[in-house]
VOVOTOR-437434 format. One record per residue (C-alpha): residue number from 1; residue in one letter; x negated, y negated, z negated. Coordinates in nm, 3 decimals, padded with zeros to 5 digits. Layout:
BEGIN
+-----+---+---------+---------+---------+
!   k ! r !      px !      py !      pz !
+-----+---+---------+---------+---------+
! NUM ! A !       X !       Y !       Z !
...
+-----+---+---------+---------+---------+
END
This chain:
BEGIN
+-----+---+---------+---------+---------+
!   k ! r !      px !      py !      pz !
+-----+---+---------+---------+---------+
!   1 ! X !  01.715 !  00.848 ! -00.933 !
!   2 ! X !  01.909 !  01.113 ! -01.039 !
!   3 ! X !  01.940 !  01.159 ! -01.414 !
!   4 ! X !  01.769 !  01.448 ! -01.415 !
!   5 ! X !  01.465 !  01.244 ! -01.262 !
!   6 ! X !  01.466 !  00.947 ! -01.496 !
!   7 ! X !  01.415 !  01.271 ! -01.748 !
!   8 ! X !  01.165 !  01.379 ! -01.564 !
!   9 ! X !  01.005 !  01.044 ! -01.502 !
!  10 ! X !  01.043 !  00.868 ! -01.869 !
!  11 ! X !  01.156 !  01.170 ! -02.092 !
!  12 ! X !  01.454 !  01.251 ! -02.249 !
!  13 ! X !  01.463 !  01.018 ! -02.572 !
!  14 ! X !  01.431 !  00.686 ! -02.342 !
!  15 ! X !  01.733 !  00.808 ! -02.104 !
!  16 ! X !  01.901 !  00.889 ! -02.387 !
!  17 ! X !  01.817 !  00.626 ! -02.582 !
!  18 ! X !  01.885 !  00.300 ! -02.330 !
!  19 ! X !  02.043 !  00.220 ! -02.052 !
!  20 ! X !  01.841 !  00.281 ! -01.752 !
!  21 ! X !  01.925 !  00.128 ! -01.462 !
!  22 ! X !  01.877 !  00.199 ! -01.034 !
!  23 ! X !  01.758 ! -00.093 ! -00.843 !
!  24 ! X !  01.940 ! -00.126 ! -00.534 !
!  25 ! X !  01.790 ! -00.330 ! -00.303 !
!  26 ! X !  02.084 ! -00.293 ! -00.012 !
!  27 ! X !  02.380 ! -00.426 ! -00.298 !
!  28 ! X !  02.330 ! -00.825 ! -00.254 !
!  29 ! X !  02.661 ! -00.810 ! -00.526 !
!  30 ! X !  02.364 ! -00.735 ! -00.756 !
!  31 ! X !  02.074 ! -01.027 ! -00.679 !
!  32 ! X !  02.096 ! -01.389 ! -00.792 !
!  33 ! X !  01.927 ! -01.602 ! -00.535 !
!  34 ! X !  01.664 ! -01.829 ! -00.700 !
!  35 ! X !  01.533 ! -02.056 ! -00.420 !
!  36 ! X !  01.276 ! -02.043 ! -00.175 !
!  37 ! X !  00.914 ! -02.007 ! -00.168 !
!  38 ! X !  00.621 ! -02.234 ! -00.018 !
!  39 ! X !  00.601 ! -01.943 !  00.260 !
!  40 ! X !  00.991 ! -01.974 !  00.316 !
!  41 ! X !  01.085 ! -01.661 !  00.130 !
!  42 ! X !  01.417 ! -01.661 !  00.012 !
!  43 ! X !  01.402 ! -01.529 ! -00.372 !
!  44 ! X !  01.705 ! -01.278 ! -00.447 !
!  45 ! X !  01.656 ! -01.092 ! -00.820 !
!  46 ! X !  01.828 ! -00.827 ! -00.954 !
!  47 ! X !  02.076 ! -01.002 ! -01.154 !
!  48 ! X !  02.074 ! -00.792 ! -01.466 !
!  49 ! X !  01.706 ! -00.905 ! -01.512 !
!  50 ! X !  01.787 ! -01.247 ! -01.435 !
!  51 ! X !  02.066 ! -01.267 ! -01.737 !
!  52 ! X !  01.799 ! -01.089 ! -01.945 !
!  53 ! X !  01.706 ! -01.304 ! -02.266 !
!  54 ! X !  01.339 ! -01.204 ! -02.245 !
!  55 ! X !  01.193 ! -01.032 ! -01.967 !
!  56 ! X !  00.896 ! -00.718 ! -02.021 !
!  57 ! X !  00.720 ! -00.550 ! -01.688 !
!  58 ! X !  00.510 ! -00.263 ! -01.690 !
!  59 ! X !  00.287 ! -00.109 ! -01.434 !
!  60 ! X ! -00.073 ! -00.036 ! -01.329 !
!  61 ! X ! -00.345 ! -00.225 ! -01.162 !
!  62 ! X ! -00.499 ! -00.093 ! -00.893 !
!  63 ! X ! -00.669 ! -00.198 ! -00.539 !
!  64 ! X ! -00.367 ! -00.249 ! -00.298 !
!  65 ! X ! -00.386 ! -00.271 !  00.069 !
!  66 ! X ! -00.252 ! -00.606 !  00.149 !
!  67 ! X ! -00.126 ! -00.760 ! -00.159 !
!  68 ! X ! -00.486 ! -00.738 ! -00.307 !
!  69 ! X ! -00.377 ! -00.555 ! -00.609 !
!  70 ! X ! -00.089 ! -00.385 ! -00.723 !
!  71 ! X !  00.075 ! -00.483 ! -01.082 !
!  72 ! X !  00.160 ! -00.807 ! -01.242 !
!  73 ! X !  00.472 ! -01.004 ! -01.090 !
!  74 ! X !  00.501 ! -00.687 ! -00.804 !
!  75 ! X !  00.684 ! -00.593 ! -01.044 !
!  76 ! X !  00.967 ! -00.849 ! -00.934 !
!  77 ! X !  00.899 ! -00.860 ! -00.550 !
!  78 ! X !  00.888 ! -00.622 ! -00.407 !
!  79 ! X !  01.038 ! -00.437 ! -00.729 !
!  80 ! X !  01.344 ! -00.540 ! -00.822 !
!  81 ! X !  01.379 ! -00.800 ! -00.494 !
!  82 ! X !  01.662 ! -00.780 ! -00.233 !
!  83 ! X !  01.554 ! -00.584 !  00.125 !
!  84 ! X !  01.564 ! -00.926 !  00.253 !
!  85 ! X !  01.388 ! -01.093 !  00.045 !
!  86 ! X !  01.069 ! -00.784 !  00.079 !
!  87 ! X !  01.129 ! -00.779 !  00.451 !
!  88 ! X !  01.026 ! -01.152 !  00.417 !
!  89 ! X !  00.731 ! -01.115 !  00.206 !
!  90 ! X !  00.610 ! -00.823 !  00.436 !
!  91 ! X !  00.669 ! -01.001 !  00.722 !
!  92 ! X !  00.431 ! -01.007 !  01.061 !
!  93 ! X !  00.239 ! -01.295 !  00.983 !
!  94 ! X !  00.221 ! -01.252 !  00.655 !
!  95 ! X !  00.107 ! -00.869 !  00.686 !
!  96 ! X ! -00.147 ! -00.974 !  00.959 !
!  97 ! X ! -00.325 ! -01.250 !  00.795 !
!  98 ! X ! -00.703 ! -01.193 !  00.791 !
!  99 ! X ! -00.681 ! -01.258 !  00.398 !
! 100 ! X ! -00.393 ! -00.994 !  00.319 !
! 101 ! X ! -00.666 ! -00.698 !  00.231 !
! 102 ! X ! -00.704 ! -00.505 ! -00.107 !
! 103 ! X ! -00.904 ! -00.729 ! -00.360 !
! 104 ! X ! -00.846 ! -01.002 ! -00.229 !
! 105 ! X ! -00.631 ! -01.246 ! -00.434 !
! 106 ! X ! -00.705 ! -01.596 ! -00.303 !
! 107 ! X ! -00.563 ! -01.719 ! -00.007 !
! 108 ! X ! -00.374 ! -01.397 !  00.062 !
! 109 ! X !  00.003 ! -01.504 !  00.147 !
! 110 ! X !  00.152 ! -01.189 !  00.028 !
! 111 ! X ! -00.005 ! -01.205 ! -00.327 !
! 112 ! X !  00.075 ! -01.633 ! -00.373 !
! 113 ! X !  00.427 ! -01.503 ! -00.219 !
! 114 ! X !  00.489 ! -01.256 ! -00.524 !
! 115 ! X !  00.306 ! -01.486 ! -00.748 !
! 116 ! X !  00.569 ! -01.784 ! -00.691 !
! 117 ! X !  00.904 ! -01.542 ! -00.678 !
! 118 ! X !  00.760 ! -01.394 ! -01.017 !
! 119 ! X !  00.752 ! -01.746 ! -01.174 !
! 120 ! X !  01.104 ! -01.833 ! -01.062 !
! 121 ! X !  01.238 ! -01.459 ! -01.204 !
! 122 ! X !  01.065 ! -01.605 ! -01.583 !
! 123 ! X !  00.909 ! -01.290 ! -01.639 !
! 124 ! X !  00.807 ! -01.372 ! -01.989 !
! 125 ! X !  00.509 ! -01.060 ! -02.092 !
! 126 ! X !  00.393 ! -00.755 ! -01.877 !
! 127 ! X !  00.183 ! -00.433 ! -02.012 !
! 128 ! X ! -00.053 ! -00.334 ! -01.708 !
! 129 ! X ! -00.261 ! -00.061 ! -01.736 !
! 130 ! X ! -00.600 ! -00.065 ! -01.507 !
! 131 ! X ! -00.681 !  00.228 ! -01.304 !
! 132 ! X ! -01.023 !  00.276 ! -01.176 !
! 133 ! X ! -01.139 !  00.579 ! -00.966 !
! 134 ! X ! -00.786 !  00.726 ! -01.064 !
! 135 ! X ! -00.846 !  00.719 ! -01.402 !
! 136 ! X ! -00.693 !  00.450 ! -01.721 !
! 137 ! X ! -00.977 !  00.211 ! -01.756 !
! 138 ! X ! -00.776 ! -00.031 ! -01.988 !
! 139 ! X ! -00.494 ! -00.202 ! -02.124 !
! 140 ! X ! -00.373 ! -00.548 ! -02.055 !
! 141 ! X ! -00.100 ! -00.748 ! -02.234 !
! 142 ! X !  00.055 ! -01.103 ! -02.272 !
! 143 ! X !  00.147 ! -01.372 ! -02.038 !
! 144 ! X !  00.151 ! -01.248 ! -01.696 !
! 145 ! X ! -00.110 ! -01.486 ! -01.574 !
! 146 ! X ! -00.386 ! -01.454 ! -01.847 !
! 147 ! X ! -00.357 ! -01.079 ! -01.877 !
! 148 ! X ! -00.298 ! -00.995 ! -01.518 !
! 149 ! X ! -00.633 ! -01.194 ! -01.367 !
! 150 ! X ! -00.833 ! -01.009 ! -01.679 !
! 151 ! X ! -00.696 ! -00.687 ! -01.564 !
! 152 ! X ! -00.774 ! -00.773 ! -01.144 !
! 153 ! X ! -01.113 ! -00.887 ! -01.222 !
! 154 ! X ! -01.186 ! -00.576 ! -01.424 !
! 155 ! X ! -01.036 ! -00.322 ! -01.140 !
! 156 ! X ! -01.226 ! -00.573 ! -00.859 !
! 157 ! X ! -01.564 ! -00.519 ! -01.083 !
! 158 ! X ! -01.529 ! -00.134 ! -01.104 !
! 159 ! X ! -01.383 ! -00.055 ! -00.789 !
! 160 ! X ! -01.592 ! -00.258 ! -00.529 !
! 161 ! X ! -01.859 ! -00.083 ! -00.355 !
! 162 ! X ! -02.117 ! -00.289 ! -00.133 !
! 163 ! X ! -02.259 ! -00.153 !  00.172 !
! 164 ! X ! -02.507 ! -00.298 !  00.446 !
! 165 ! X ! -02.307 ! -00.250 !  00.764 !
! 166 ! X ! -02.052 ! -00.094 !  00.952 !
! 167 ! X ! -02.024 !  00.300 !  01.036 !
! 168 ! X ! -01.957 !  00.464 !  01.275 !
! 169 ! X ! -01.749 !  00.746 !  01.099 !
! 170 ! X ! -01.544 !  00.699 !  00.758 !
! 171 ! X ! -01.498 !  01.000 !  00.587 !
! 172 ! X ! -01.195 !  00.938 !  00.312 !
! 173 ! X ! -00.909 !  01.049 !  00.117 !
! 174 ! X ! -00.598 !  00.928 ! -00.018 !
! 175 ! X ! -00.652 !  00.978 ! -00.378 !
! 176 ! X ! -00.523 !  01.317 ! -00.400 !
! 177 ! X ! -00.172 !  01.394 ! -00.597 !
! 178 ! X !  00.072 !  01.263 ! -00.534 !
! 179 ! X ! -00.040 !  00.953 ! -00.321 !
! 180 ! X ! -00.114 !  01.181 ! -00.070 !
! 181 ! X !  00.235 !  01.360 ! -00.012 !
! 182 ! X !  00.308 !  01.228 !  00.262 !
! 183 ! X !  00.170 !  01.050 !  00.575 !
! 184 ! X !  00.312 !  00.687 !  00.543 !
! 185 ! X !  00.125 !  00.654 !  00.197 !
! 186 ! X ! -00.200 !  00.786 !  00.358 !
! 187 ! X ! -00.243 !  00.444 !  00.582 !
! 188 ! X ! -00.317 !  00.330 !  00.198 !
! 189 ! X ! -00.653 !  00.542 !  00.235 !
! 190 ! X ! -00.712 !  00.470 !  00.612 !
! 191 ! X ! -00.689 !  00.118 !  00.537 !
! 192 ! X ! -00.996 !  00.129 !  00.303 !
! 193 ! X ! -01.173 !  00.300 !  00.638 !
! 194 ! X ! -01.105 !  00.017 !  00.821 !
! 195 ! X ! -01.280 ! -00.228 !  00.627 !
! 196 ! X ! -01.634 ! -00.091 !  00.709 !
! 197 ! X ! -01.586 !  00.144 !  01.067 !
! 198 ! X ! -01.772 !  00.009 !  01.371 !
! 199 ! X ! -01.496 ! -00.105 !  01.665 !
! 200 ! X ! -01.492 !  00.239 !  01.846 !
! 201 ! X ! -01.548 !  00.449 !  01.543 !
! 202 ! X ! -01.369 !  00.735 !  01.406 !
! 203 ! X ! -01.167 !  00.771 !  01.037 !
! 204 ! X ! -01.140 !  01.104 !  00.860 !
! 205 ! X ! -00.869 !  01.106 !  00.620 !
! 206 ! X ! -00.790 !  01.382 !  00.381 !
! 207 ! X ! -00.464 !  01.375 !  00.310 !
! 208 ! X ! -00.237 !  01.695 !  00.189 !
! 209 ! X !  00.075 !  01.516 !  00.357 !
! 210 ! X !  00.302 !  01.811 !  00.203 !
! 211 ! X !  00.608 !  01.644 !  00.293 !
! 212 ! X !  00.502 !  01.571 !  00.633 !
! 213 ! X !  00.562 !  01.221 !  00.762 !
! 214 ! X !  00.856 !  01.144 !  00.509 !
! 215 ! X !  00.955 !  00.805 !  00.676 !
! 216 ! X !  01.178 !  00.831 !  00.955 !
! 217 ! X !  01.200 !  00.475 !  01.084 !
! 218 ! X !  00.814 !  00.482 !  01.035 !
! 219 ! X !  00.747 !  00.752 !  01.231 !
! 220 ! X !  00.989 !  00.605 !  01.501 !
! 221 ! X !  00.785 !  00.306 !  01.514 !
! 222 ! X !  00.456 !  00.450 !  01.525 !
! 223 ! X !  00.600 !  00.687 !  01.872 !
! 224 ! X !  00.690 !  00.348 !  02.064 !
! 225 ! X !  00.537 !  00.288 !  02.423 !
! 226 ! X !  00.193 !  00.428 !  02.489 !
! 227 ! X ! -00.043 !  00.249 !  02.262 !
! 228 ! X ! -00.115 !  00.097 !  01.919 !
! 229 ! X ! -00.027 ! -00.262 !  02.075 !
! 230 ! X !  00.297 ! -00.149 !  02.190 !
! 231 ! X !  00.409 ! -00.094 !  01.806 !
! 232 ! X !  00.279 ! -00.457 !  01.749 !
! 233 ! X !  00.466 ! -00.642 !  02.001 !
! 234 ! X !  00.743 ! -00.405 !  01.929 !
! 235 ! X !  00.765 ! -00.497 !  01.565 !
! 236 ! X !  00.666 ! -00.875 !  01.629 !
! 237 ! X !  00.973 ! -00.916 !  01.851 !
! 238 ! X !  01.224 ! -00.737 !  01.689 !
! 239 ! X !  01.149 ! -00.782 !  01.290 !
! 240 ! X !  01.300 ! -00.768 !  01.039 !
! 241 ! X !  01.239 ! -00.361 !  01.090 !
! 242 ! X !  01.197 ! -00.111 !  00.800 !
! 243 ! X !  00.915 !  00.017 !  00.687 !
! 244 ! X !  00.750 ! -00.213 !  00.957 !
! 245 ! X !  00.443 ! -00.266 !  00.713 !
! 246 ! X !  00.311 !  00.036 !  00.745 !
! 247 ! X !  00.341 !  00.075 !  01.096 !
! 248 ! X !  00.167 ! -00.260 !  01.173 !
! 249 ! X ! -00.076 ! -00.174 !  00.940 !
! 250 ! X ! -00.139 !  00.111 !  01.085 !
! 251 ! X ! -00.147 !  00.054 !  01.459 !
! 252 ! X ! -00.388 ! -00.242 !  01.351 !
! 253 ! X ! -00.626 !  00.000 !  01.218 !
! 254 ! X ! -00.563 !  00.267 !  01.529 !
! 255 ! X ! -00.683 ! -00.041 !  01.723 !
! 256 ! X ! -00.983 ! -00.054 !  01.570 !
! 257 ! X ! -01.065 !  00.302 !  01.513 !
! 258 ! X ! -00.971 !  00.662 !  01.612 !
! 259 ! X ! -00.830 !  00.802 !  01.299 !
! 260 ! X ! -00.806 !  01.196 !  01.225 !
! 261 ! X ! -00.573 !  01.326 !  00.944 !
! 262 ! X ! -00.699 !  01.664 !  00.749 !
! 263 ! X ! -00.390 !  01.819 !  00.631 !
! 264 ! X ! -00.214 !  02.186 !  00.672 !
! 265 ! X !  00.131 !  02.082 !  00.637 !
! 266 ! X !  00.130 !  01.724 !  00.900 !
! 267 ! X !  00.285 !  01.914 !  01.264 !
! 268 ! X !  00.031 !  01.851 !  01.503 !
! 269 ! X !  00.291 !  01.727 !  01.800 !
! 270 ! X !  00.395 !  01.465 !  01.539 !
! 271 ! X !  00.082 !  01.346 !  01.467 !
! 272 ! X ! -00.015 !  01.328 !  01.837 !
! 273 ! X !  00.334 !  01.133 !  01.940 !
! 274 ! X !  00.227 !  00.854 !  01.657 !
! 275 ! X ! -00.091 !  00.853 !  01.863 !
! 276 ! X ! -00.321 !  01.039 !  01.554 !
! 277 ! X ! -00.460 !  01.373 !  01.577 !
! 278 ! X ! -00.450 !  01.602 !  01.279 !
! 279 ! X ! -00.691 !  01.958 !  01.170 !
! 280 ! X ! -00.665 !  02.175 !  00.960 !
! 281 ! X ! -01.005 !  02.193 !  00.820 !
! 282 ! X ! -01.310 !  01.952 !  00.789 !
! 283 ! X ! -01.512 !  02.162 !  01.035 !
! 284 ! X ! -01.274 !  02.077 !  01.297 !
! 285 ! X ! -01.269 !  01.723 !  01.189 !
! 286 ! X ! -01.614 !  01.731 !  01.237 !
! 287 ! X ! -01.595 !  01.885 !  01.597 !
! 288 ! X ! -01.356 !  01.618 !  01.698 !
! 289 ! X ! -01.533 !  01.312 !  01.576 !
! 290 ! X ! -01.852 !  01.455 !  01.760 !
! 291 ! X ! -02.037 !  01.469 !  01.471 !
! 292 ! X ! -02.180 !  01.839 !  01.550 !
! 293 ! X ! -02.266 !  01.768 !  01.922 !
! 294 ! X ! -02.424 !  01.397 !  01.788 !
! 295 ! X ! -02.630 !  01.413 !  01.477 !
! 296 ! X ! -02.702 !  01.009 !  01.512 !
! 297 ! X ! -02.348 !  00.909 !  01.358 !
! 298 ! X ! -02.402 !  00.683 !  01.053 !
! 299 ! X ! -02.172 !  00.809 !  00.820 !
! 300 ! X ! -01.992 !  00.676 !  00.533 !
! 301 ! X ! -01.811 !  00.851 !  00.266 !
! 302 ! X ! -01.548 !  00.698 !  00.020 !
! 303 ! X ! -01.413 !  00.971 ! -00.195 !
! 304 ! X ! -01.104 !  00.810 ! -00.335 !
! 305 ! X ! -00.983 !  00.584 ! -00.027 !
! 306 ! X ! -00.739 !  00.368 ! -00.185 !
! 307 ! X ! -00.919 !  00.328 ! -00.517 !
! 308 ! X ! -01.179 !  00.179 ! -00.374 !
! 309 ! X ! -01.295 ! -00.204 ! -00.223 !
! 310 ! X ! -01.576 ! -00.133 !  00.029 !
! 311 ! X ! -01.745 ! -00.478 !  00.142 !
! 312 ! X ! -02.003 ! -00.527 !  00.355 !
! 313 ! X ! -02.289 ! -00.774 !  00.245 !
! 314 ! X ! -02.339 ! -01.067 !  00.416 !
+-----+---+---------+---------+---------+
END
């Protein structure tokens, strides 16, 4: 950031105040390696946190797509990790295990990934906020175990929604400002769709996408071969890629589901080249997903996408 966005970001006084410094995940000069992880991860810290004599974290707690929720150690990988290090953690396998899905804590690789890099980093207290339907639901503080699984279990408790069965259209959004800027953060919202469309079944997503796609080597990824299984084998034979994540999260869902984006800044030739089509309007979204010619859709509507935990009851 520039210094006139860490004003911007933590006002004046702080910047200031203290010495606020850029992560750089590219400068391995910067990260002290602190050995490996059970799932082979190689643990490279910022070193200025490492030489820290005690060690705070903030952040929020929310749902998160594959690492079950955000918060807690995050805050040390991916946050202050080296790309290498991430690019492990977010690696094929570990993004397409069955268990790496938002709420879900145990047995997801990701999450016991993050959890074991945090411990070797000795992050000694974090202060996590809980957000729930967008909105501060709480405050947790302490040691990062106690106060993080009383924060997860409050978030899991307020945010899950259970539902009978699949659908076989997913109306959504991605939260609204700013999560929805841009296109890459909207697979966030699509990914809550996934959890409970039919195979064969359409995603709406409203997402304002004002910045269009805002990932180049994203959108490069999503416009390989001719189909959603081309981006997979492309990314499982060629990782470490970046921002590979999203794009195998994404074809993943496009596998499952057609998805339509509802935005009036995403280009509709972009869209269509990532294999997605994008309206303008809901009425059109409508028309596509043949809602208006078939009135026997089941429908499903999650107002804020990535806020929320669908599950289906077994």
């Amino acid at each position: 950031m520039t210094r006139e966005e860490l004003v911007e970001n933590l006002g004046k006084d702080i910047v200031e105040k203290y010495s606020v410094l850029n992560h750089v995940s590219d400068d391995m000069d910067r990260h002290v390696f602190l050995g490996r992880t059970s799932f082979g991860t190689d643990v490279r810290i910022n070193r200025s946190f490492v030489e820290a004599k005690f060690k705070i974290a903030t952040g929020l707690v929310e749902p998160h797509f594959f690492a079950g929720f955000s918060g807690g150690y995050k805050s040390i990988l991916p946050g202050i990790s080296s790309t290498e290090t991430v690019y492990q953690n977010h690696s094929y396998k570990m993004i397409g295990h069955p268990m790496a899905r938002a709420g879900v804590l145990d047995g997801n690789p990701i999450h016991e990934d993050i959890w074991q890099a945090g411990r070797m980093a000795g992050l000694d207290l974090i202060v996590n906020i809980t957000v729930s339907g967008r909105r501060i639901s709480g405050v947790y503080a302490g040691g990062v175990d106690d106060a993080y699984m009383r924060a997860t279990r409050r978030v899991l408790l307020e945010s899950t929604v259970r539902v009978s069965r699949e659908y076989d259209v997913v109306i959504t959004s991605n939260g609204g400002y700013p999560l929805d800027r841009n296109l890459y953060q909207a697979v966030k919202g699509m990914s809550t769709g996934e959890l409970v469309v039919r195979k064969g079944g359409t995603i709406i997503i409203a997402s304002e996408c004002r910045d269009g796609v805002a990932h180049p080597e994203f959108q490069r990824l999503m416009e390989l071969g001719e189909s959603p299984r081309d981006v997979l084998d492309y990314i499982r034979e060629n990782e470490p890629l970046r921002d590979q994540w999203e794009a195998q999260i994404l074809a993943r869902i496009m596998l499952k589901a057609k998805v339509i984006v509802v935005s009036e800044y995403l280009d509709r030739r972009t869209a269509e080249r990532m294999g997605l089509k994008t309206v303008k309007c809901f009425d059109e979204a409508l028309e596509v997903a043949g809602i208006r010619r078939n009135g026997g859709k089941s429908i499903a509507v999650i107002p804020d996408g990535p806020y929320t935990i669908p599950k289906i009851q077994t």
